[in-house]
C-alpha angles and dihedrals in degrees: 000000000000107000121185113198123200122209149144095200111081095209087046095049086044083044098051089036092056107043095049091043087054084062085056091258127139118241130206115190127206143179112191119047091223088057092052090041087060092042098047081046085061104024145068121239139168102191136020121204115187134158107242105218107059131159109263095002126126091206096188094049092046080054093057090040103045082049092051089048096044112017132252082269077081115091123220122207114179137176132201133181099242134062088229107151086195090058094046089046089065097048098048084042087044091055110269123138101207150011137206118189108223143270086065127216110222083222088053098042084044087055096050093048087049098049093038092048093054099046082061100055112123105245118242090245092052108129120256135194116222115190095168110290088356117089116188111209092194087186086060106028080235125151129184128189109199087352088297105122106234107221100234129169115244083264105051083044089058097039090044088056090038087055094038096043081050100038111161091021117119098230114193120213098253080055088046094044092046095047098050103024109024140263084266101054126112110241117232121213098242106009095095079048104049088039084055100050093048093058091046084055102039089048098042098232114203146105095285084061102037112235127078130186115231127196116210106201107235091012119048145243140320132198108225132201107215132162120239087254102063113103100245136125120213102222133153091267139063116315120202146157111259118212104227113255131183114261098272120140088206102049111099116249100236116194123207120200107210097208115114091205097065094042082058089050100049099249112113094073086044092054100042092048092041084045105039088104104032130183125189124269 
């Protein structure tokens, strides 16, 4: 598992550290909650270990906002210095899994990360969603190509099930912008773009894997099932079918879309005409 751990005190963070690498996980250790808060938004994590009780820190808030940001598939593990059950009350209300009173027992601690680690364990009837080599784990926000776990932010996460789950749509970038960030958020001019590119990257979008993401200048993009032998290259810009011509300078390059969907709607002679001379986006 990745763990990250949040403290202030230096032989509790070593303590912690060493006890949860000596099961084979990997710690991350942190001293400010903002910090943490930024790193659980970007990251992936399967456990998170923090003392309750830090200078400066509103412990239940960064909870509720650690759960908005990751999910209540996230356990949260804290310890705290006093047997208060006041104070433990607020933590378990406030959306923590678990407590351990210091000083900490590596046993103990051993014991926590085990259980913890169990109880989030995805169940064998969970549902998966299975688009060729990629498998969607919705519970985790978890995706695998060929078994192996892509390592994907909160928002490419959101945006690679969106495509998948609309394969074959042409989703404009209003659609795209409402369904990830919400109908209130400010577009910026490339962020749709950069967040795009990383998940073609990440996923490893092309024929071999059957899927590729096309950008359709002044409409949008499209997520494509292809097979490995189609004669298509999966680059930054437009990708289309090309119709075979005779080698003629002066004959006119014509595209076809092969979705039924869009011929019903009108779209395929919009997009040839808008597309005919295509640049990269």
């Amino acid at each position: 598992m990745r763990i990250a751990i949040l403290d202030n005190e230096r032989d509790q963070l070593r303590l912690v550290t060493h006890t949860a690498t000596g099961l084979g996980h990997e710690c991350h250790e942190y001293t400010d909650g903002a910090l943490l808060l930024q790193a659980v938004q970007a990251q992936r994590f399967d456990l998170l270990i923090f003392h309750w009780r830090l200078p400066g820190i509103d412990s239940p808030a960064l909870v509720k906002a650690l759960r908005r940001a990751a999910g209540n598939r996230l356990p949260i593990l804290f310890t705290t210095h006093r047997s208060d059950a006041a104070d433990m009350a607020m933590s378990l209300h406030a959306g923590a899994d678990d407590f351990l009173i210091s000083p900490i027992a590596d046993a103990e601690l051993e014991a926590r990360i085990c259980g913890l680690q169990r109880r989030s364990q995805p169940a064998p009837h969970e549902p998966q969603l299975v688009f060729g080599p990629y498998r969607f784990l919705p519970a985790w926000r978890t995706v695998k190509l060929n078994g192996v776990r892509v390592e994907l932010r909160s928002r490419e996460y959101d945006l690679a099930l969106f495509l998948f789950q609309n394969t074959g749509r042409l989703l404009s970038r209003e659609q795209l912008y409402q369904a990830i960030w919400g109908a209130g958020f400010k577009a910026l001019s490339r962020s749709l773009d950069t967040h795009l590119s990383r998940v073609r990257a990440k996923l490893d979008l092309r024929p071999a894997n059957g899927f590729l993401l096309a950008a359709l200048r002044g409409f949008g993009y499209r997520l494509e099932t292809v097979s490995a032998q189609e004669d298509v290259q999966a680059g930054p810009g437009p990708m289309l079918q090309e119709r075979p011509t005779k080698a003629d300078s002066t004959t006119p390059k014509s595209y076809t879309f092969a979705h039924a969907h869009e011929r019903e709607m009108g779209c395929g002679a919009l997009v040839r005409r808008a597309t005919l001379d295509h640049k990269e986006i």
